[in-house]
DOVO-640831 format. One record per residue (C-alpha): residue in three letters; x, y, z. Coordinates in nm, 2 decimals, padded with zeros to 4 digits. Layout:
BEGIN
<pt "ALA" <X Y Z>>
...
# end
This chain:
BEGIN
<pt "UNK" <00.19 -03.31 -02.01>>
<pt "UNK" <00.05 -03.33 -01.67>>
<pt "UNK" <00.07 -02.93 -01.58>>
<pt "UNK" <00.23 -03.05 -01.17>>
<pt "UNK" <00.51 -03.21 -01.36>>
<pt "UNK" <00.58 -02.90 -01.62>>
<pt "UNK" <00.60 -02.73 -01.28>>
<pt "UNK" <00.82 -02.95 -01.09>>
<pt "UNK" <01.14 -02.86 -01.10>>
<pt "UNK" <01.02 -02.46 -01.11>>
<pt "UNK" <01.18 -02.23 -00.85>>
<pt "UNK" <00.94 -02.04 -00.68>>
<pt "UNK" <01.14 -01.67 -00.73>>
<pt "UNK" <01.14 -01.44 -01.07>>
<pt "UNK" <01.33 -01.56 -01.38>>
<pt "UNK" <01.47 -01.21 -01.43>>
<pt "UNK" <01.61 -01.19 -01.09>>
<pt "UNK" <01.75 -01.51 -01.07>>
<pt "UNK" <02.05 -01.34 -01.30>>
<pt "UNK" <02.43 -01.34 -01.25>>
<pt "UNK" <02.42 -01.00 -01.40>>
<pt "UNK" <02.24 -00.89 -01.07>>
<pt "UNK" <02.46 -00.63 -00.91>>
<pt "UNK" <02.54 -00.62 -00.54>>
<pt "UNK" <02.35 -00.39 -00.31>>
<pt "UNK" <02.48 -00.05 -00.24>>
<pt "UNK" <02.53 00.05 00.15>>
<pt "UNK" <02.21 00.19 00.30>>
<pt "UNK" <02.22 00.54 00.44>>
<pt "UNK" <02.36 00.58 00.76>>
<pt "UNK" <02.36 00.93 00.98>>
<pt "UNK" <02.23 01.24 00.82>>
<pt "UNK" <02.24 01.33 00.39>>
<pt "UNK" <02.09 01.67 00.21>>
<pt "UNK" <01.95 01.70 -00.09>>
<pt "UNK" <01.79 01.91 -00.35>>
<pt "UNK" <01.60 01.61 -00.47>>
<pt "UNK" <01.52 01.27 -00.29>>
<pt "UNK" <01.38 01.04 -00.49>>
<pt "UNK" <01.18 00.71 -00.26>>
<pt "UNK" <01.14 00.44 -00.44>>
<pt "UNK" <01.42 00.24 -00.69>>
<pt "UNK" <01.16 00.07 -00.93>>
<pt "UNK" <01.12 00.25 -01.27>>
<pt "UNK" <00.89 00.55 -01.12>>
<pt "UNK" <01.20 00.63 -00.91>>
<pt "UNK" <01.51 00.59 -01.16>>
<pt "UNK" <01.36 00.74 -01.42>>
<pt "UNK" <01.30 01.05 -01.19>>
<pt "UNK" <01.62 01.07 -01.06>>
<pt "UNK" <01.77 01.03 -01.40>>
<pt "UNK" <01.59 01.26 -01.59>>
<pt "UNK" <01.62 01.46 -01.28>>
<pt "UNK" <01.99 01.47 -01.33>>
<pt "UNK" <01.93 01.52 -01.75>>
<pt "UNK" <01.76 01.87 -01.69>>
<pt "UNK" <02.03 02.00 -01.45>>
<pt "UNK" <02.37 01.84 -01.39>>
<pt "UNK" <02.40 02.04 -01.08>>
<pt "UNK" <02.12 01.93 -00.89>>
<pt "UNK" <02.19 01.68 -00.55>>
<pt "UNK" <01.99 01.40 -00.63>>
<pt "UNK" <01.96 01.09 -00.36>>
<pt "UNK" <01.75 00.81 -00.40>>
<pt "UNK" <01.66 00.59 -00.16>>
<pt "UNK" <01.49 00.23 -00.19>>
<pt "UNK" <01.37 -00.02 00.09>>
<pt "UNK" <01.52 -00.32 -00.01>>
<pt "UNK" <01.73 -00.38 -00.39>>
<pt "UNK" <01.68 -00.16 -00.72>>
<pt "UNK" <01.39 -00.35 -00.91>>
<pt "UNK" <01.29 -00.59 -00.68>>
<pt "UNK" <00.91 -00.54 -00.67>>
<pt "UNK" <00.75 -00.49 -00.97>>
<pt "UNK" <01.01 -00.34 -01.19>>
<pt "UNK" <01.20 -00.68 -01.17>>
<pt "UNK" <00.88 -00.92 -01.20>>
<pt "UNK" <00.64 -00.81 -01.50>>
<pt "UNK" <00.66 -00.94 -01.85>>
<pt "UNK" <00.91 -00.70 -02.01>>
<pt "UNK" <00.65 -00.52 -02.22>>
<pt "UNK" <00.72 -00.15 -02.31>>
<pt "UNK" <00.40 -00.01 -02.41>>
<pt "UNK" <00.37 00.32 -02.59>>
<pt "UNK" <00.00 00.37 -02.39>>
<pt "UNK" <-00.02 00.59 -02.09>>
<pt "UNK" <-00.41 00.53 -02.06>>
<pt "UNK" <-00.41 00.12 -02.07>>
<pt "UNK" <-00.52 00.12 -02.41>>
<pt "UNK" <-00.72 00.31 -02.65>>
<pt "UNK" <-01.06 00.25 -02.53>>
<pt "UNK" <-00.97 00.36 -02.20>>
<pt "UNK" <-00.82 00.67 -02.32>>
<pt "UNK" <-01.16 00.69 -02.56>>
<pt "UNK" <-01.38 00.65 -02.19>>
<pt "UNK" <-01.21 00.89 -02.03>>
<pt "UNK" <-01.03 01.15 -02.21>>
<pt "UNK" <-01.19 01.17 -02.56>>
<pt "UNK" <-01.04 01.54 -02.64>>
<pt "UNK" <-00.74 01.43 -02.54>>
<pt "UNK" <-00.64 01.03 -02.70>>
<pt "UNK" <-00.44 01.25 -03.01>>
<pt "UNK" <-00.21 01.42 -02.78>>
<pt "UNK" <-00.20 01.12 -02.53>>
<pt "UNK" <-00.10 00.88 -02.82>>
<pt "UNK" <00.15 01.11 -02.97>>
<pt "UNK" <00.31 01.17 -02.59>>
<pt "UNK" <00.28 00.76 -02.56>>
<pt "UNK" <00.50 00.77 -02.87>>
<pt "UNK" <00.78 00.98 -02.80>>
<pt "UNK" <00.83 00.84 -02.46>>
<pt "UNK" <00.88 00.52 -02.62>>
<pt "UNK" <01.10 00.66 -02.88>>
<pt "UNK" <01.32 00.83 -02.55>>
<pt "UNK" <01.34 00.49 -02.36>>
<pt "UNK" <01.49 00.38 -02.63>>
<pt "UNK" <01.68 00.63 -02.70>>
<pt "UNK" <01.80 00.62 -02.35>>
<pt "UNK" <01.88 00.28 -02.36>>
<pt "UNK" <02.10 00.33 -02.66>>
<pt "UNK" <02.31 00.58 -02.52>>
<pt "UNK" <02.41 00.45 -02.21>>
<pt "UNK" <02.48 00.13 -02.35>>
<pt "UNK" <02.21 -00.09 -02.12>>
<pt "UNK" <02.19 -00.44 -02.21>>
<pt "UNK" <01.83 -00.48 -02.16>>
<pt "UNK" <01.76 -00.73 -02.45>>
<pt "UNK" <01.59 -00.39 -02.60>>
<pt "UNK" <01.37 -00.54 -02.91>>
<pt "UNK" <01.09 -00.30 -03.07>>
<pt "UNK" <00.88 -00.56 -03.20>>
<pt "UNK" <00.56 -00.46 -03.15>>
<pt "UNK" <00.27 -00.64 -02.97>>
<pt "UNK" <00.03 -00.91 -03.13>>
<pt "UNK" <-00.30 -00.91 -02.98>>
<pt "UNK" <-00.50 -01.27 -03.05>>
<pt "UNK" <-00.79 -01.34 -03.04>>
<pt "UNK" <-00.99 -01.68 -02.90>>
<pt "UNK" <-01.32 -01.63 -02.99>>
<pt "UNK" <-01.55 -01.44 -03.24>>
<pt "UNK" <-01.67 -01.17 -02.97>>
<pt "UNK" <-01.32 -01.11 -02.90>>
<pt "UNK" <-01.25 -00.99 -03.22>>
<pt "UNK" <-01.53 -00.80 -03.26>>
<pt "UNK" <-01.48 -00.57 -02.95>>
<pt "UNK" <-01.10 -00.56 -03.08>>
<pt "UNK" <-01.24 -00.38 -03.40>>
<pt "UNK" <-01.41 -00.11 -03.22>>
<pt "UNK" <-01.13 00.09 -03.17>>
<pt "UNK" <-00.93 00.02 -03.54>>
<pt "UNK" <-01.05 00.28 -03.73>>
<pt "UNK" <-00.99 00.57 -03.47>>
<pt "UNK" <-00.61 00.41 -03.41>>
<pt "UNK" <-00.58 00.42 -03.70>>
<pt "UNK" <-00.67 00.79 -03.78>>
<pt "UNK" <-00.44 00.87 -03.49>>
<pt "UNK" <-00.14 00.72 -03.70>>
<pt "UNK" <-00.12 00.39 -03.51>>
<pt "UNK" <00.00 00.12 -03.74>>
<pt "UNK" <-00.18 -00.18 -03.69>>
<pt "UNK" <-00.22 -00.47 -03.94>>
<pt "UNK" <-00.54 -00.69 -03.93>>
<pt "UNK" <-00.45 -01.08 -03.96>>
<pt "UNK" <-00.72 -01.34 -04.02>>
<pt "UNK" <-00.68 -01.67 -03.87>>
<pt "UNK" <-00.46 -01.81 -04.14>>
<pt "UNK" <-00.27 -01.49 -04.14>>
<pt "UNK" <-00.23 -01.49 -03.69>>
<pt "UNK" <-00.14 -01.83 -03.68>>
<pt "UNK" <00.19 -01.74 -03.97>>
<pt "UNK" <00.30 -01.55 -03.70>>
<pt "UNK" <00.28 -01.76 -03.41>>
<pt "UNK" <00.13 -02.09 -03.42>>
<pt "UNK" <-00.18 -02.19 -03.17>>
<pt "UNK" <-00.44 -02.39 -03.27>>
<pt "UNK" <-00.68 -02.07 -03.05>>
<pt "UNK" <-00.66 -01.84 -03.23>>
<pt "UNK" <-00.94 -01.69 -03.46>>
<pt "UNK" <-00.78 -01.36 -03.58>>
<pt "UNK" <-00.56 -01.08 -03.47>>
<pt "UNK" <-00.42 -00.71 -03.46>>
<pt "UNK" <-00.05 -00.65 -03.47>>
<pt "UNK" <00.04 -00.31 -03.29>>
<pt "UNK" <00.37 -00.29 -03.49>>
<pt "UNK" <00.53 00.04 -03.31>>
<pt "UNK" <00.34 00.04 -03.00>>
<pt "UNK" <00.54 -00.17 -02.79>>
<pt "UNK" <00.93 -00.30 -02.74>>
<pt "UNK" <01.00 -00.60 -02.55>>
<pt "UNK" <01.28 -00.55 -02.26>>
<pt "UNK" <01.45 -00.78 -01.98>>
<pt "UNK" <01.25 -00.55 -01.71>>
<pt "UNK" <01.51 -00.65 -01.41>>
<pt "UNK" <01.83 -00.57 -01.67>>
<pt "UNK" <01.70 -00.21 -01.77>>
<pt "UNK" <01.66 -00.13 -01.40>>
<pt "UNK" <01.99 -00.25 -01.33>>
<pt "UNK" <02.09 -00.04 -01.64>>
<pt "UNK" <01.92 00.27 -01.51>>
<pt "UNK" <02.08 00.23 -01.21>>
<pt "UNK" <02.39 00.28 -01.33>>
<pt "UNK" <02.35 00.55 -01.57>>
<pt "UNK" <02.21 00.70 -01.23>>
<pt "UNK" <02.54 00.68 -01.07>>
<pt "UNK" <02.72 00.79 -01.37>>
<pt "UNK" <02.57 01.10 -01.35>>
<pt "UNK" <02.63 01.17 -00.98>>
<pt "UNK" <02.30 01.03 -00.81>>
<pt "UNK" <02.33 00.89 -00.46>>
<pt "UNK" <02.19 00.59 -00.42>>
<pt "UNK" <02.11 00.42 -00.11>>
<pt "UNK" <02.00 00.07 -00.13>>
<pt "UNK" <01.82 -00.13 00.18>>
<pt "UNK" <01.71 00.21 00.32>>
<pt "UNK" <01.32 00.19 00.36>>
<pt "UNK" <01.18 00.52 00.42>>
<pt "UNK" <00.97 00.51 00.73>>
<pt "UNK" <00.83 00.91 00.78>>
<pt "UNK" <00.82 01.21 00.57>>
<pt "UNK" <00.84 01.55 00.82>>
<pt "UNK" <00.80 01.89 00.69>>
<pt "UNK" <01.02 02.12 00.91>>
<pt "UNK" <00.92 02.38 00.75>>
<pt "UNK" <01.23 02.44 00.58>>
<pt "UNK" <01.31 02.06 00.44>>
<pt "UNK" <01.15 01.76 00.40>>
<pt "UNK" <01.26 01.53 00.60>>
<pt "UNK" <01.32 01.12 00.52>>
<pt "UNK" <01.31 00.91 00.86>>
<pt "UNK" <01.50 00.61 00.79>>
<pt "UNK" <01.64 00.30 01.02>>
<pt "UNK" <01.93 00.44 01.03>>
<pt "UNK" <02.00 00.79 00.88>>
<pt "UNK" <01.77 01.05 00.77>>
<pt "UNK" <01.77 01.26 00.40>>
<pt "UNK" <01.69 01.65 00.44>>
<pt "UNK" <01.54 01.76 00.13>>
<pt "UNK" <01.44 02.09 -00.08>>
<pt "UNK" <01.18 01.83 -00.30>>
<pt "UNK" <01.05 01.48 -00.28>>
<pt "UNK" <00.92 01.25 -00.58>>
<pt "UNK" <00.74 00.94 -00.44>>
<pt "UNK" <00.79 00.64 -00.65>>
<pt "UNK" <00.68 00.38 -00.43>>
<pt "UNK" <00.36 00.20 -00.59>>
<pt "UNK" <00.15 00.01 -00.38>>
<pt "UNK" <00.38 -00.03 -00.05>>
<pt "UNK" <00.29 00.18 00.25>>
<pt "UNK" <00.25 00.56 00.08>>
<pt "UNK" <00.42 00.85 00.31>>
<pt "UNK" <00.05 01.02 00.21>>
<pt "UNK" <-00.21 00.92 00.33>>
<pt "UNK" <-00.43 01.02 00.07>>
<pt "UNK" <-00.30 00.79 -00.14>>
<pt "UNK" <-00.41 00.51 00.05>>
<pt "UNK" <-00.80 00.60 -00.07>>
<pt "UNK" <-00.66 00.55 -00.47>>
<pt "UNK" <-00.46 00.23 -00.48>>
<pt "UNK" <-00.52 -00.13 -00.41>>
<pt "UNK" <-00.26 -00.39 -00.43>>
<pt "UNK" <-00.32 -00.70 -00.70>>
<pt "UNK" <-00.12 -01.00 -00.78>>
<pt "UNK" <00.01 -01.12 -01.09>>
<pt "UNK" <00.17 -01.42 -01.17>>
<pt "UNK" <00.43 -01.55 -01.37>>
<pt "UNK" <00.58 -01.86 -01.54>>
<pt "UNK" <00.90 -01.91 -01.72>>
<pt "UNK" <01.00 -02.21 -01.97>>
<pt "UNK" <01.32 -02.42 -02.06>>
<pt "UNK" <01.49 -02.23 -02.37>>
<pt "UNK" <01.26 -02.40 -02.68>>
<pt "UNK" <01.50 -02.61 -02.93>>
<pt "UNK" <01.53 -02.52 -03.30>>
<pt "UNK" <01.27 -02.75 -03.36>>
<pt "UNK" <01.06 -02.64 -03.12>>
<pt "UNK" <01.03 -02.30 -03.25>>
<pt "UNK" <00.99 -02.38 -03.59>>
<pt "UNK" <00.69 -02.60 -03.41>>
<pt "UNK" <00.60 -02.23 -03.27>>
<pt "UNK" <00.71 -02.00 -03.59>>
<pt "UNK" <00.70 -01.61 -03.42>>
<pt "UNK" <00.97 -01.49 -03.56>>
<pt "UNK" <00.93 -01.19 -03.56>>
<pt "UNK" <00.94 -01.22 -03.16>>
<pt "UNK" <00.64 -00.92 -03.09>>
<pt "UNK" <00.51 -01.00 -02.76>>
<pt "UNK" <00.13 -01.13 -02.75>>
<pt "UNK" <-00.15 -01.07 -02.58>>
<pt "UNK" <-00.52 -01.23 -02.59>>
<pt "UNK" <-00.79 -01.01 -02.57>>
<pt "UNK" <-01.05 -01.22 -02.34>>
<pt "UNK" <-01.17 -01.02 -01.99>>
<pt "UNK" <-00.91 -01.25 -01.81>>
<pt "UNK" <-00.58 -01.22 -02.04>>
<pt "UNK" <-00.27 -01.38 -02.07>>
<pt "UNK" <00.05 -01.18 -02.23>>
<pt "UNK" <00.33 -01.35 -02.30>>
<pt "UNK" <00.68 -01.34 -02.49>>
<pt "UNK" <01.03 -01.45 -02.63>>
<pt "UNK" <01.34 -01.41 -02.39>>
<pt "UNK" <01.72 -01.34 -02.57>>
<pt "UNK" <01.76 -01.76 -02.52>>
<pt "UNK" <01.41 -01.81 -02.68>>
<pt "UNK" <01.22 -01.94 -02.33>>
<pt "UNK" <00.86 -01.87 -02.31>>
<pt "UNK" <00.73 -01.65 -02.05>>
<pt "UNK" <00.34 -01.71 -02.01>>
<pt "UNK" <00.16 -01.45 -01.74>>
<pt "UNK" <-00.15 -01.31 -01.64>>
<pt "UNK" <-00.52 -01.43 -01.63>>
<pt "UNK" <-00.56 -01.46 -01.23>>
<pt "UNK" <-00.53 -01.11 -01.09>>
<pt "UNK" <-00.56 -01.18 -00.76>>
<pt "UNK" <-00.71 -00.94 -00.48>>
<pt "UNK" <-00.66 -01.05 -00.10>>
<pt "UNK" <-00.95 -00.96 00.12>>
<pt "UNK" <-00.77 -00.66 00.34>>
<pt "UNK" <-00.58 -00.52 00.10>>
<pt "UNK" <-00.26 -00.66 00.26>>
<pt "UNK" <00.09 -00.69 00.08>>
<pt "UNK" <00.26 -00.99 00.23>>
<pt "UNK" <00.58 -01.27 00.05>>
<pt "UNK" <00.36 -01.52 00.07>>
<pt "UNK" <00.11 -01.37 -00.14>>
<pt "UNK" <00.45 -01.43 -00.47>>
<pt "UNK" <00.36 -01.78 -00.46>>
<pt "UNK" <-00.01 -01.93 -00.49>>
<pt "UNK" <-00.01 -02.29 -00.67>>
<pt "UNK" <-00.36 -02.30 -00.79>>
<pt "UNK" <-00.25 -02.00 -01.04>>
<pt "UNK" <00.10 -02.17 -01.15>>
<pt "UNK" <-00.16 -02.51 -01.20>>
<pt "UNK" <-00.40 -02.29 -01.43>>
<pt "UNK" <-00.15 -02.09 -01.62>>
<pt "UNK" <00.08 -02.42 -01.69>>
<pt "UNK" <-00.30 -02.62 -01.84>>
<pt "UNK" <-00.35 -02.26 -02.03>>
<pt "UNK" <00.00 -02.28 -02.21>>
<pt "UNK" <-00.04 -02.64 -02.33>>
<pt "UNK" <-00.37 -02.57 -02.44>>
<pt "UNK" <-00.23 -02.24 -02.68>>
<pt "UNK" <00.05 -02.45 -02.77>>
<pt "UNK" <-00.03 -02.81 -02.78>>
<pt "UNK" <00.30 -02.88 -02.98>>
<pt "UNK" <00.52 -02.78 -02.71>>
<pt "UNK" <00.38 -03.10 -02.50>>
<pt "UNK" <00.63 -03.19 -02.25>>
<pt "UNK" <00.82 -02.87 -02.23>>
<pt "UNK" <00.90 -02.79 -01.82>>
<pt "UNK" <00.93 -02.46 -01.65>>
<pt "UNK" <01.18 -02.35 -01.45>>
<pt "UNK" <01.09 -02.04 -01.29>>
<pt "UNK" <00.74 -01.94 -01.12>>
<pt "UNK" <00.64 -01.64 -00.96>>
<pt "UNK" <00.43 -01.32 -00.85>>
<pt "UNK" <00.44 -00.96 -00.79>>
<pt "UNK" <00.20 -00.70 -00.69>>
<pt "UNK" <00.08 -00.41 -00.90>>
<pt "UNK" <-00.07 -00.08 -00.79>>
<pt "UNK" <-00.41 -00.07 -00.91>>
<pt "UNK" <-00.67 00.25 -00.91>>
<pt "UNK" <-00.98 00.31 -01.04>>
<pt "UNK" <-00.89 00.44 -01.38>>
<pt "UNK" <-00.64 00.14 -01.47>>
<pt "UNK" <-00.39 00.41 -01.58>>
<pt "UNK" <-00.16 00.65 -01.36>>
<pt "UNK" <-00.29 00.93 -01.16>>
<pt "UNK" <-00.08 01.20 -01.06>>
<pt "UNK" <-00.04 01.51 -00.79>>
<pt "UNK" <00.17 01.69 -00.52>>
<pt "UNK" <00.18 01.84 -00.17>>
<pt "UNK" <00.36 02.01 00.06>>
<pt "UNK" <00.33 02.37 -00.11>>
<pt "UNK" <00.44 02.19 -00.42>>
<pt "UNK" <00.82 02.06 -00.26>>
<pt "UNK" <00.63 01.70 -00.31>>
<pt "UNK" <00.53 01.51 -00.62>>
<pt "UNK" <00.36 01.16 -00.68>>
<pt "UNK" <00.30 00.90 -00.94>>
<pt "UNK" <00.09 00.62 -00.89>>
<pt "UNK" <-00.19 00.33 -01.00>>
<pt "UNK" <00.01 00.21 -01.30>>
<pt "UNK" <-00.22 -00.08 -01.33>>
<pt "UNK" <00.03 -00.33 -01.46>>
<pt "UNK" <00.13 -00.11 -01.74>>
<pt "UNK" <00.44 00.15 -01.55>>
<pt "UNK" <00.73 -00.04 -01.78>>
<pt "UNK" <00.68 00.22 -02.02>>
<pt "UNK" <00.50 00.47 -01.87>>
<pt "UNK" <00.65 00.55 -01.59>>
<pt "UNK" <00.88 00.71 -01.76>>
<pt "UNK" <00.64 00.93 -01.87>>
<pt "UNK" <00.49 00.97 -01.45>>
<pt "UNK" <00.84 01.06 -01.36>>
<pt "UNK" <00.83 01.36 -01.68>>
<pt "UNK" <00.53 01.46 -01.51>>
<pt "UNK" <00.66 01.44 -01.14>>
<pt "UNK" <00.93 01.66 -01.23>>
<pt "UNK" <00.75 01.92 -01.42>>
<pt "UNK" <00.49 01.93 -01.09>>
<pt "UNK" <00.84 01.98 -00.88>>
<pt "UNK" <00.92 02.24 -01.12>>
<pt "UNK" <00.62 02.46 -01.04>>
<pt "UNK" <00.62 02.57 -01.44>>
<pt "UNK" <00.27 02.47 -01.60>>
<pt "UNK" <00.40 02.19 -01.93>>
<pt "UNK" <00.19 02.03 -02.19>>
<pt "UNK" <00.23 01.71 -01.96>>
<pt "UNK" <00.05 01.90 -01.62>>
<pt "UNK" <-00.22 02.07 -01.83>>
<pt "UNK" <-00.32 01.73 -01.95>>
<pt "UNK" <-00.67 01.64 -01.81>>
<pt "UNK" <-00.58 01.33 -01.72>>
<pt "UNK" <-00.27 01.48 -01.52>>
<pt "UNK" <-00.50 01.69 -01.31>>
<pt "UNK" <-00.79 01.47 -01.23>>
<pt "UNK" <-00.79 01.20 -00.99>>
<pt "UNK" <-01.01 00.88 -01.00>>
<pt "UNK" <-01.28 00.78 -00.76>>
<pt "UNK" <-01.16 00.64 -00.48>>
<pt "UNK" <-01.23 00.29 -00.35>>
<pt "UNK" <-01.49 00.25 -00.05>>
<pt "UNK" <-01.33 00.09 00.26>>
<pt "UNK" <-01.31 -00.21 00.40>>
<pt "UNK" <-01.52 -00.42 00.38>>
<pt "UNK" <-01.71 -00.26 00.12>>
<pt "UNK" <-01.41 -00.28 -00.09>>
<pt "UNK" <-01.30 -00.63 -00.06>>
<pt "UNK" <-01.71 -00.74 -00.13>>
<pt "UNK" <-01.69 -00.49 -00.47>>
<pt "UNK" <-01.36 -00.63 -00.58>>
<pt "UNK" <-01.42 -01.02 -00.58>>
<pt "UNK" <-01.77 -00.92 -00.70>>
<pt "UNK" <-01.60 -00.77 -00.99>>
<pt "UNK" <-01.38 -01.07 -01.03>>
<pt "UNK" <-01.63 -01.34 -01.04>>
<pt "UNK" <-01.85 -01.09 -01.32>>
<pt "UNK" <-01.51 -01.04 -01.51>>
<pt "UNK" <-01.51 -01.48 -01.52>>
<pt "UNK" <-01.82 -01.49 -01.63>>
<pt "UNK" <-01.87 -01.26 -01.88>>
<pt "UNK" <-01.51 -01.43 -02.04>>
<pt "UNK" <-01.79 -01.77 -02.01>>
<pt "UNK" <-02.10 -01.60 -02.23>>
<pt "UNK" <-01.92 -01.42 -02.54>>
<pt "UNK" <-01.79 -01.11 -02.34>>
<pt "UNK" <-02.15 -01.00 -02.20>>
<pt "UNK" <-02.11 -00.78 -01.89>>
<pt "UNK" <-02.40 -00.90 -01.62>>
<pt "UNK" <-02.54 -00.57 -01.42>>
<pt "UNK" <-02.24 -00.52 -01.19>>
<pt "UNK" <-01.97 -00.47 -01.47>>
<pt "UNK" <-02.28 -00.23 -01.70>>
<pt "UNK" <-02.33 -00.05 -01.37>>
<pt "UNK" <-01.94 -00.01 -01.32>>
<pt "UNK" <-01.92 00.14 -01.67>>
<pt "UNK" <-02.16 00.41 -01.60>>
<pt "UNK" <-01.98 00.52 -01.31>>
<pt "UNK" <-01.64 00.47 -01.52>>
<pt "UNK" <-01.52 00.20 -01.33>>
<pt "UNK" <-01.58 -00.04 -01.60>>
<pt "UNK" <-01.25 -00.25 -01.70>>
<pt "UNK" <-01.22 -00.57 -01.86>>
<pt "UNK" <-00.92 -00.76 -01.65>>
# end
C-alpha cells in the first residue's frame, strides 16, 4: 500500500493521549504553598518520587508541580516498554561498569518486580502485561553482535531463549527476520499515558499536592528554603527532586549533560482476527530489531500495532519546539518499514502519528546528583529507556535527599557523571556526524567507520 495513503487519515497527536480515560487538569498553584518536599516535573521521574516519597513517610508535605498536564511529554508518548535495564542494555552496563552489571541487573529486576507490584495494589489499569521483549534480528551481523553478550546474561540469571529463524518467525511472522533472543522477564508492556494517570492518583490518595499547568520558572535558595518561582504562586521548600528531562533544567549544570532527541511514533487500525493469525505473536512480548537504527514495536489491549523508532532526530541548536512532534519524512519512512516487516498486513491504515523528545547524555543511561548542601536532588539522560527506570532515578533521588549512604548512591554509576557534550556548534557538527556513521554502518554489516571506533574509545560509542 502506498505508505501516504496508510497515513492519510492519521492524526498528527499521540495515540495514548488521545484517550477518554484522560483526566481533567488540576488547578495550578496560585499565591504562596510550603513543603517538605516539591517535586518539578509530573512525568514518571516526578510521580514516582513523590509517591515513593509519600511510601517512606506518610507524614511528609509533598507538592508536585508540573508545567503543563501529568504525562504529557515523554511519559505519555513512548512505546509502553518497561525494561528491567538501568544501563540501556547489557553491553552498555559491560562498557562501563563491569564490576558492577551483577548488582545492576539484580537492582533492574526488583524495580521491575515493584512497578508491578505497585501497579497491582493500587488498582491502575495500565494494560500491565509482563511479556517479555523479543529482539529480531535482519541480518547475519546482527545476530552475531546479539550473541556477544548471551553467555554473560545468562550467568547473571537472565532468561533468554535463542530462536532460529524458523523458531522467530513462530512467534511473530515477518518475512525479515533471520533469528532472535527472547528476553522473557526483562521487560512488561504498559499503556505509558494510563500508568501516569494511574500514578497520579495513587499520588493524591496518599495526600500529595498536585499542581497541574504550574511551570516552574526559578529555583532561589533563601538560605532557609528553596524557593519555586511560578506564574502565579510560589512553593517554599525543605528539599527539591528535579524531574524535568530535557526542558529548561533549574541547574545549569545540567545543561552541559543532556541534549534533546526526537522520536517518532505510528499507531495502526486494531488488526482483525484474521489479520493476526496473518501476524501469529501471541504471546504479545514487545519486539525490537537489533540494527544501529532500530525499530521497537508492540501489541495494544485492542490488538493495534504501534511501530516506532529508527529516525532519532537531533535539531541543529539543541532547541525543543511543537513543531519538532510532527516531521512527515519520518511518518513516510516508518509507514514503508512496517509494510516491508509485515507484508501481509498490506493495506492496513494508521490512525495516530506522532513525536516526542527524549533526554539524551553521553552514557545512554541515567546520571544522577544533587546541590544545594544536599536539599536538591536530580535524575536525568534516560535516553529513551526512563519507563522503567525512572522508577529506579526517583529511589535514587530520594536516598541522595535523605543524606544516608544506600546500596543505590554507592553504585559507581550513581556517583559518576558522563562527559559532557562540547558546545555549539561543535556539538551539532559531532551529532549529525554521528548520525550519518550510525546509517552507514547499518549499510555495510554493522562496521563502525573511524568516527563511531574513535567514539568507543572515548566511551561515547552507541549504536542508535
Amino acid at each position: 500500500m502506498d505508505p501516504l495513503k496508510a497515513l492519510a487519515d492519521a492524526e498528527r497527536k499521540p495515540y495514548w493521549l488521545d484517550s477518554p480515560a484522560k483526566p481533567e487538569p488540576l488547578a495550578r498553584l496560585f499565591g504562596t504553598t510550603t513543603a517538605d518536599l516539591a517535586v518539578v516535573g509530573g512525568g514518571f521521574s516526578g510521580l514516582w518520587t513523590a509517591l515513593m516519597a509519600k511510601e517512606r513517610d506518610p507524614s511528609l508535605d509533598v507538592v508536585l508541580v508540573e508545567g503543563r498536564q501529568i504525562g504529557w511529554a515523554a511519559s505519555g508518548r513512548n512505546g509502553g516498554f518497561a525494561m528491567a535495564s538501568l544501563t540501556h542494555g547489557m553491553a552498555n552496563a559491560l562498557e562501563r561498569w563491569p564490576d558492577e552489571v551483577a548488582t545492576l541487573e539484580r537492582l533492574g529486576v526488583e524495580n521491575l518486580d515493584e512497578i508491578g507490584e505497585t501497579v497491582a495494589r493500587y488498582d491502575i489499569d495500565c494494560g500491565y502485561e509482563r511479556t517479555g521483549e523479543l529482539r529480531v534480528a535482519t541480518e547475519p551481523w546482527q545476530l552475531a553482535e546479539m550473541n556477544e553478550s548471551l553467555e554473560i546474561a545468562r550467568e547473571l540469571g537472565v532468561r533468554i531463549d535463542v530462536l532460529d529463524r524458523d523458531q522467530v518467525r513462530a512467534e511473530v511472522n515477518s518475512p525479515t527476520y533471520v533469528g532472535g533472543h527472547w528476553d522473557r522477564d526483562g521487560c512488561a508492556m504498559i499503556d505509558p499515558a494510563r500508568l501516569a494517570w494511574g500514578l497520579r492518583q495513587a499520588c493524591l490518595s496518599l495526600g500529595v499536592r498536585i499542581y497541574e499547568r504550574t511551570p516552574v520558572r526559578t529555583m532561589k535558595d533563601t538560605g532557609t528554603t528553596l524557593d519555586l518561582l511560578t506564574p502565579h504562586g510560589t512553593v517554599r521548600a525543605g528539599r527539591v527532586a528535579l524531574g524535568t528531562g530535557v526542558f529548561q533544567p533549574l541547574l545549569r549544570r545540567l545543561k552541559h549533560f543532556l541534549v534533546p532527541v526526537y522520536d517518532y511514533a505510528l499507531m495502526t487500525e486494531p488488526l482483525s482476527a484474521e489479520q493476526l493469525a496473518a501476524v501469529g505473536w501471541r504471546n504479545r512480548q514487545g519486539v525490537g530489531d537489533s540494527a544501529n537504527q532500530f525499530h521497537y514495536y508492540r501489541l495494544t489491549a485492542d490488538n493495534r500495532i504501534l511501530w516506532g523508532g529508527y529516525d532519532a532526530v537531533y535539531y541543529n541548536g539543541g532547541k525543543v519546539k511543537p513543531e519538532y512532534d510532527q516531521r512527515d519524512e519520518t511518518f513516510v519512512k516508518l509507514a514503508e518499514h512496517f509494510t516491508a516487516t509485515f507484508p501481509q498486513l498490506s493495506g492496513l491504515r494508521f490512525t495516530h502519528r506522532w513525536g516526542g523528545v527524549i533526554d539524551t547524555c553521553s552514557r545512554f543511561s541515567a546520571f544522577f546528583g544533587h546541590s544545594h548542601g544536599g536539599r536538591v536532588a536530580y535524575a536525568a539522560g534516560y535516553t529513551g529507556l526512563g519507563v522503567g527506570a525512572t522508577r529506579f532515578g526517583a529511589n535514587v533521588m530520594l536516598d541522595l535527599l535523605g543524606g544516608e549512604p544506600t546500596e543505590r548512591t554507592e553504585l559507581r554509576m550513581v556517583k559518576e557523571k558522563p562527559l559532557p557534550f562540547p558546545p555549539e556548534p561543535v556539538r551539532s557538527a559531532g551529532i549529525q556526524m554521528t548520525r550519518w556513521s550510525i546509517a552507514q554502518a547499518d549499510l555495510h554489516q554493522g562496521r563502525r567507520n573511524l568516527w563511531l571506533r574513535t567514539l568507543d574509545r572515548m566511551g561515547l560509542g552507541f549504536d542508535s
